[in-house]
C-alpha positions as CSV (number, residue, x, y, z in Angstrom):
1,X,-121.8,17.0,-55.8
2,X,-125.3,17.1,-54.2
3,X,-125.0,13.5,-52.7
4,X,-121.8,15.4,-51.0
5,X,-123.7,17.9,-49.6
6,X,-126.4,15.8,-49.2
7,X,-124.1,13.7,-46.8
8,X,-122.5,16.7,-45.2
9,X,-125.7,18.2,-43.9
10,X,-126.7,14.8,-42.3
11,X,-123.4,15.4,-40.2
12,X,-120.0,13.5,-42.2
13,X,-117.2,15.3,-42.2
14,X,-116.5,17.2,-45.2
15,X,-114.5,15.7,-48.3
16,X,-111.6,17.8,-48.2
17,X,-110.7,20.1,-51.3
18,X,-108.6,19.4,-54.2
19,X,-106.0,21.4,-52.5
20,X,-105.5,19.3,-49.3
21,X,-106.4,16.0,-51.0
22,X,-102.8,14.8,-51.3
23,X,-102.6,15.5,-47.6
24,X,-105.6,13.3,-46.8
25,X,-104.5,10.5,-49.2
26,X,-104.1,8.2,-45.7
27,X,-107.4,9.1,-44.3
28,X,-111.1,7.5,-45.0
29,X,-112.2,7.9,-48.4
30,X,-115.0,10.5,-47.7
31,X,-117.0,9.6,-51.1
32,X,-120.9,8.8,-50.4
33,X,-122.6,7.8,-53.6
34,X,-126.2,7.5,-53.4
35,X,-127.9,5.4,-56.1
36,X,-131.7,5.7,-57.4
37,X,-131.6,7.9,-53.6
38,X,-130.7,11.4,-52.0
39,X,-132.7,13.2,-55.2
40,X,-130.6,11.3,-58.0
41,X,-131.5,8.6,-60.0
42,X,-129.7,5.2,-60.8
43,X,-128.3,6.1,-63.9
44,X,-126.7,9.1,-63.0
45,X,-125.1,8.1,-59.7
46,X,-124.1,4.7,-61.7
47,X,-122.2,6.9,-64.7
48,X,-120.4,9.4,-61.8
49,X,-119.0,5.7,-60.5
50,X,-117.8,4.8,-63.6
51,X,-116.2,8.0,-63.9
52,X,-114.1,7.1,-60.8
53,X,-110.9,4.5,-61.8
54,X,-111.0,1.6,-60.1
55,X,-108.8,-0.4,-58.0
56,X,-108.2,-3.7,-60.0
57,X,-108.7,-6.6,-58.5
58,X,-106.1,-9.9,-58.1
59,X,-102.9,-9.6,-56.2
60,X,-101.8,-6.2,-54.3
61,X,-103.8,-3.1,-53.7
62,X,-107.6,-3.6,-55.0
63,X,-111.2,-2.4,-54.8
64,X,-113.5,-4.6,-52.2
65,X,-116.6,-4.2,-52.6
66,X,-119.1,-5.8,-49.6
67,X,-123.1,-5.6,-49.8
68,X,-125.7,-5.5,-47.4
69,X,-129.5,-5.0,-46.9
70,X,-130.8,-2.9,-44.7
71,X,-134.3,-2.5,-44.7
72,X,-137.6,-1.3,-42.4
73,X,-135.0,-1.0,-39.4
74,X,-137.5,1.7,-38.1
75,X,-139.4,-1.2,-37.2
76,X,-137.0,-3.7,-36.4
77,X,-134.3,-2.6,-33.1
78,X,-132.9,-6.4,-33.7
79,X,-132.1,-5.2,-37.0
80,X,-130.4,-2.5,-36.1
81,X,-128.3,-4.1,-33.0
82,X,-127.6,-7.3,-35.3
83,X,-126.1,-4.7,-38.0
84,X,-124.6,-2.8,-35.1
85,X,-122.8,-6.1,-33.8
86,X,-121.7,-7.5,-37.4
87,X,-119.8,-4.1,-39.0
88,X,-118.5,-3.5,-35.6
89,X,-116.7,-7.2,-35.2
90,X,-115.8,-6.6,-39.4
91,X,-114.0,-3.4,-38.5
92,X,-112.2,-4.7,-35.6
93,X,-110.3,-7.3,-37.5
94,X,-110.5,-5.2,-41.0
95,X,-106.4,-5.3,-41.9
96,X,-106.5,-3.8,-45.2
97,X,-103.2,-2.7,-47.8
98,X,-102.3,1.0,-47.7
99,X,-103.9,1.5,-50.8
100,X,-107.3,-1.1,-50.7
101,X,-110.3,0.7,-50.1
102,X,-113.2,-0.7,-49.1
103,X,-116.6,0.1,-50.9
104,X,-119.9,-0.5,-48.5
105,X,-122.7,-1.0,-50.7
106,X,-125.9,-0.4,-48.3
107,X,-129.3,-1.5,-50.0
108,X,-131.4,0.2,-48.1
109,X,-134.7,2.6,-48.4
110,X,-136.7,5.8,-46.4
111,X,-136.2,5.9,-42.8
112,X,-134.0,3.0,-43.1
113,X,-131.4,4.8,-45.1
114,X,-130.8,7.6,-42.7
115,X,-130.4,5.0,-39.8
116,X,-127.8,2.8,-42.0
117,X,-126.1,6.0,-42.5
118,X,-125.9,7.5,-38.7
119,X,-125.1,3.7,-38.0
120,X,-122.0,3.4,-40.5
121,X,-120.8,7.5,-39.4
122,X,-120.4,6.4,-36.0
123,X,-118.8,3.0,-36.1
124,X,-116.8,4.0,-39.7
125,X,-115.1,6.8,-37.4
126,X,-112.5,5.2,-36.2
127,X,-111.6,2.8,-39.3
128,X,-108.2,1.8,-39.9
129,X,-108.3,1.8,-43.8
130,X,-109.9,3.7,-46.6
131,X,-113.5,3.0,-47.2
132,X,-116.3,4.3,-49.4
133,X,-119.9,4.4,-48.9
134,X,-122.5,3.6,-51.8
135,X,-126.2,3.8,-51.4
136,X,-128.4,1.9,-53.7
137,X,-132.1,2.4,-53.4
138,X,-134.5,-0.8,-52.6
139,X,-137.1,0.2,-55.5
140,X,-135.0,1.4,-58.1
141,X,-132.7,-2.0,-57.8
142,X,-136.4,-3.8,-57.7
143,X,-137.8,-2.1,-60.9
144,X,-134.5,-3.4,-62.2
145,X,-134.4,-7.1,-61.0
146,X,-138.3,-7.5,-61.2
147,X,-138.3,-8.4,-65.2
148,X,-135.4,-10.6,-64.5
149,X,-136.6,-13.3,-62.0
150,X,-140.5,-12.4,-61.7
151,X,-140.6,-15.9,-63.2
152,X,-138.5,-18.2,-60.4
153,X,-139.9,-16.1,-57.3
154,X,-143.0,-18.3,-57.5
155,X,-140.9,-21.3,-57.0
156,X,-138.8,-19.8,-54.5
157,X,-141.4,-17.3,-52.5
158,X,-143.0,-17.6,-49.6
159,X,-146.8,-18.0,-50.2
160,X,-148.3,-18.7,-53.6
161,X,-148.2,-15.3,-55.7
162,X,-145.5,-13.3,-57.0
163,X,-145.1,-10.2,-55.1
164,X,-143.1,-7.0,-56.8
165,X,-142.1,-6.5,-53.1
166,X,-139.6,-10.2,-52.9
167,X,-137.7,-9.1,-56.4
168,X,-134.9,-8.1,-53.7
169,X,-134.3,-11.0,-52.4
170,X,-133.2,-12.3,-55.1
171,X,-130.6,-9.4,-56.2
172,X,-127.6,-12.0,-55.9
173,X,-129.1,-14.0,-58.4
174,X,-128.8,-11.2,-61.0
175,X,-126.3,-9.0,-59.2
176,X,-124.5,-8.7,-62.5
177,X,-127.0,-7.3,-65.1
178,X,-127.5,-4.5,-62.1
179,X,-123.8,-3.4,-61.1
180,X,-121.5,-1.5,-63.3
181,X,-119.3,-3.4,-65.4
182,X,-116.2,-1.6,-63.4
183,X,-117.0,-3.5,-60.4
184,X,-115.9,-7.4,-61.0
185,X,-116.5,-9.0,-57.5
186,X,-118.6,-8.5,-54.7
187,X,-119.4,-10.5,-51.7
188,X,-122.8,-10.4,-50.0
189,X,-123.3,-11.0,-46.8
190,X,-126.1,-11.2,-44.1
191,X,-126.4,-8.9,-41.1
192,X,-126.8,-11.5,-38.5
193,X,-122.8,-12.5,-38.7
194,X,-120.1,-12.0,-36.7
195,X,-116.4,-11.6,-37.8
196,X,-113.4,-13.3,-36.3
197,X,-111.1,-12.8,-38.9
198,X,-109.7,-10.2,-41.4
199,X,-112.7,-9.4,-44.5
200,X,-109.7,-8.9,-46.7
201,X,-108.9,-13.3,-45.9
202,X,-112.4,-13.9,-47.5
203,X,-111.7,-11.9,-50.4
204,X,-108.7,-13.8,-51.2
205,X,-111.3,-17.0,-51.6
206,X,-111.8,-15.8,-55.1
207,X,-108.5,-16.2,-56.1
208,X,-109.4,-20.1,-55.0
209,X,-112.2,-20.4,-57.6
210,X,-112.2,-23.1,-60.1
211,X,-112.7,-22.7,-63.4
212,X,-116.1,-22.3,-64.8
213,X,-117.7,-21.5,-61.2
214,X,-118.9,-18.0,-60.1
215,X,-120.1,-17.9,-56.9
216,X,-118.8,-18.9,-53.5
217,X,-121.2,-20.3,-51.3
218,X,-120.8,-22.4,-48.3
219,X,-122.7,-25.4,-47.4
220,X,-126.6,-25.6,-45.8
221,X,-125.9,-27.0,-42.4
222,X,-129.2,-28.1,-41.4
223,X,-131.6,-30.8,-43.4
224,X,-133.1,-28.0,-44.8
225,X,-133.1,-29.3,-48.1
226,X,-133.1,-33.1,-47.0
227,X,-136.7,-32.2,-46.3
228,X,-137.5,-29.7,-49.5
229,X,-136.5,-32.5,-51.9
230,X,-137.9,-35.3,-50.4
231,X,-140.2,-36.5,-53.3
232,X,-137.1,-36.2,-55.5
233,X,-135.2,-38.2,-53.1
234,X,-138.0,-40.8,-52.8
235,X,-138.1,-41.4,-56.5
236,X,-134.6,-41.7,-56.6
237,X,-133.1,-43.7,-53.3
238,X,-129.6,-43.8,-54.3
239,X,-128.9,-40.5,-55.3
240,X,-126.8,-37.6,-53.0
241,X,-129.1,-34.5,-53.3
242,X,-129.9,-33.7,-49.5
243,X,-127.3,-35.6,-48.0
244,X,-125.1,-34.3,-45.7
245,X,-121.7,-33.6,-46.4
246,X,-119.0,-34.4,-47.4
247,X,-120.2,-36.9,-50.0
248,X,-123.4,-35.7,-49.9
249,X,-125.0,-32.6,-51.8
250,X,-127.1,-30.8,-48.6
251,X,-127.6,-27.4,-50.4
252,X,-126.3,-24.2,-49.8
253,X,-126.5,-21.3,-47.7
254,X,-126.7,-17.5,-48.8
255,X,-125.7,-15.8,-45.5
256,X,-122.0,-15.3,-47.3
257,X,-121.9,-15.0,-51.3
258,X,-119.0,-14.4,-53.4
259,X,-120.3,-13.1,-56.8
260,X,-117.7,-12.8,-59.7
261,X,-119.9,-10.7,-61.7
262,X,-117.6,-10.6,-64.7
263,X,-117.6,-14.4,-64.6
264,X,-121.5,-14.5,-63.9
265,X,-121.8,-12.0,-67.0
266,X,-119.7,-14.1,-69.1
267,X,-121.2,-17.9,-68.2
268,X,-123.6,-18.5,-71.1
269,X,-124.3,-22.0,-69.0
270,X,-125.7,-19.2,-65.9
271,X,-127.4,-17.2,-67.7
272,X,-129.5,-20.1,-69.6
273,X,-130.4,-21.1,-65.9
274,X,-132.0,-17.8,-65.8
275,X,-134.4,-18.2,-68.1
276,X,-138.0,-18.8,-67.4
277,X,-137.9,-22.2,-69.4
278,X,-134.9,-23.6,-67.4
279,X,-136.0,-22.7,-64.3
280,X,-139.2,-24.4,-65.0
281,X,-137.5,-27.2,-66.2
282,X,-135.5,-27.7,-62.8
283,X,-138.4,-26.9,-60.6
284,X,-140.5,-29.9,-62.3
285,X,-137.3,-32.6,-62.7
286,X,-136.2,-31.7,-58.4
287,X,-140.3,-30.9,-57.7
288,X,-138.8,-28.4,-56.1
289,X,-141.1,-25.4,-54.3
290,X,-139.0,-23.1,-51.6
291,X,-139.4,-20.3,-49.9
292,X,-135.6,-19.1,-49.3
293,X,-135.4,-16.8,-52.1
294,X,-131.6,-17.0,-53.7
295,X,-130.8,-20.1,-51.9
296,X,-133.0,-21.9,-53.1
297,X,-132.0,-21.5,-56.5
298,X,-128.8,-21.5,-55.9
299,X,-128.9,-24.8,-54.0
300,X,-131.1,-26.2,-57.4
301,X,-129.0,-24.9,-59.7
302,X,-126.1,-26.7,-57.8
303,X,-127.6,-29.9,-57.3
304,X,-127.5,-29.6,-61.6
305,X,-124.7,-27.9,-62.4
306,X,-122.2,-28.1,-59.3
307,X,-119.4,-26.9,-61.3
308,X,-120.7,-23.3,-61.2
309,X,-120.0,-22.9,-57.1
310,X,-116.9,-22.6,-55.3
311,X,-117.8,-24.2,-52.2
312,X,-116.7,-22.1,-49.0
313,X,-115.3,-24.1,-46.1
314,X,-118.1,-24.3,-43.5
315,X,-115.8,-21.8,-41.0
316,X,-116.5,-19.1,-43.6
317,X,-120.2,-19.4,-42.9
318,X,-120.6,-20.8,-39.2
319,X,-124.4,-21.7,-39.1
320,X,-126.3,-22.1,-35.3
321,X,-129.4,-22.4,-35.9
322,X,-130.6,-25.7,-34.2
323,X,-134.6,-25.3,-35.5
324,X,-134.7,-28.7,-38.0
325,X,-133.2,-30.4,-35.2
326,X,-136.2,-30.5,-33.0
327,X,-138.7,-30.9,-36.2
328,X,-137.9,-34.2,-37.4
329,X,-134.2,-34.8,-38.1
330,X,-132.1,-35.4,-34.7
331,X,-131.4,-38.6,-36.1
332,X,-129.3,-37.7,-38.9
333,X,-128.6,-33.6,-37.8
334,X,-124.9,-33.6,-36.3
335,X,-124.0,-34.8,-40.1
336,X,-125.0,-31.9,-41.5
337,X,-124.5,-29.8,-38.3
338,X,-120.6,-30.1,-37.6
339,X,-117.8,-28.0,-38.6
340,X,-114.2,-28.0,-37.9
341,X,-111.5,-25.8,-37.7
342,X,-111.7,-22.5,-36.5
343,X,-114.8,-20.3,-37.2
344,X,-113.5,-17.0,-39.2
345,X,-117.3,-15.9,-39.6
346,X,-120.4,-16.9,-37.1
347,X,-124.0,-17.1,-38.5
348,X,-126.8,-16.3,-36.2
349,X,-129.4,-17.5,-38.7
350,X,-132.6,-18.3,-37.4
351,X,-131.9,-15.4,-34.5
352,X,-129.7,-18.1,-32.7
353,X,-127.7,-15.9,-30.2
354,X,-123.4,-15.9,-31.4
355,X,-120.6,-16.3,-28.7
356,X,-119.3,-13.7,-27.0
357,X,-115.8,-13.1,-27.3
């Protein structure tokens, strides 16, 4: 396939022939699919990836599937180190079964792409289980997304307008009108992270689900939103949005997202929040205006319809960043700032520097 040779000339070893491929059923898968990149579009990478079986998911051997953004690292080397640090500490406690494989979605675009790649050949090298590669590029996933929620990124944007450009932050939110049917579940996760436990543990959370929610998420652990919804919270004294846990309802935080797509795709109560009418509707009743992209809907949505989460344990998402601390809230920020038990994931939101081992 060209992607194939498209990988092989950029220096990955070769996929080995049908001849030796019982021999290499052990080793790193060595598929690299590039979607909408590498000189194929969307579609037709999308239909070769339906061609390939996939693992089911639930008990034993299954398909995990982990996404990532990786964009304008040319510019950024604390990009590139953070991403560095987080698939290195993943890969180092990665215990996967003999016949999971691990599919690496990389959002990602120009310059960026061949850096993501070099990075993943390097530290991918050495991997203890079988892993797959998939590329998907930033503007064919925006041209995709953009129809979808050009209508909430005004309430969820930095700034005023509504910028093509910000559709992608906001891929979670629609993750499952954009990924094949074939793939079921998919967890999201930040590049500023830091894993202390086996990936494969966090993939088991969705077997925790309730019914009738789709998306794990783990709690804000700031007063973020304390301070977004304060003229909600002043017309209503008594009520629990932007309190601090655990009785309280202090928002939610997107650096670690478990998406059940098929449930997302079959929720009719989700997909009504989509719509341009009911996000309106929220916006107005909450007087809500962020800047956070999918957490802020997300954390809307859930101060409505908290039924549709599965909320993560706060060691799943391990949050530093100390910034609403020193802008107004030491009074009431340990509430929302402790966590215990111990930490299978560190966040270093806000560039907040994570332990060293």
């Amino acid at each position: 396939m060209a992607a194939l040779r498209g990988s092989a000339r950029r220096g990955w070893p070769r996929c080995p022939q049908p001849a030796a491929l019982a021999a290499a059923a052990a080793l790193a898968v060595c598929a690299f699919y590039y979607l909408g990149g590498g000189g194929e579009t969307f579609s037709s990478a999308t239909r070769r990836l339906r061609a390939t079986p996939p693992v089911p998911a639930g008990p034993g051997p299954r398909g995990l599937h982990l996404l990532f953004m990786f964009t304008k690292a040319e510019r950024n080397p604390a990009l590139r180190d953070k991403a560095q640090a987080a698939l290195r500490s993943l890969l180092r406690h990665g215990r996967l079964g003999a016949a999971d494989v691990l599919h690496l979605h990389l959002v990602t675009e120009g310059a960026s792409r061949d850096i993501g790649l070099g990075l993943l050949r390097d530290l991918l090298r050495g991997a203890a289980f079988r892993h797959q590669v998939i590329v998907h590029d930033v503007n064919e996933l925006t041209e995709k997304l953009f129809p979808i929620v050009e209508a909430m990124q005004k309430h969820f944007s930095a700034g005023s307008g509504t910028y093509y450009s910000d559709s992608i932050f906001f891929l979670s939110v629609a993750m499952h009108h954009i990924m094949p049917k074939e793939i079921t579940r998919i967890i999201q996760v930040d590049l500023d992270l830091k894993y202390k436990t086996n990936i494969r543990d966090l993939f088991d959370e969705f077997d925790n689900f309730p019914e009738g929610a789709v998306i794990g998420i783990a709690r804000e652990m700031q007063p973020v939103y304390r301070h977004t919804f304060w003229q909600y919270r002043r017309e209503n004294p008594q009520t629990r949005v932007g309190e601090p846990p655990p009785d309280g309802l202090p928002g939610f935080n997107s650096g670690v997202l478990l998406l059940n797509l098929e449930a997302m795709r079959q929720s009719k109560l989700y997909n009504q929040l989509l719509e341009p009418s009911m996000v309106q509707k929220l916006t107005e009743k909450y007087h809500f205006k962020g800047h956070l992209g999918d957490q802020d809907f997300f954390t809307m949505v859930g101060m409505e319809h908290p039924e549709l989460f599965h909320v993560l344990d706060c060691t799943w998402n391990r949050q530093l960043c100390t910034w609403w601390r020193d802008h107004g809230y030491s009074d009431v920020f340990d509430q929302y700032f402790q966590c215990e038990g111990e930490v299978r994931i560190y966040h270093g939101n806000c560039n907040t520097p994570i332990p060293e081992d």
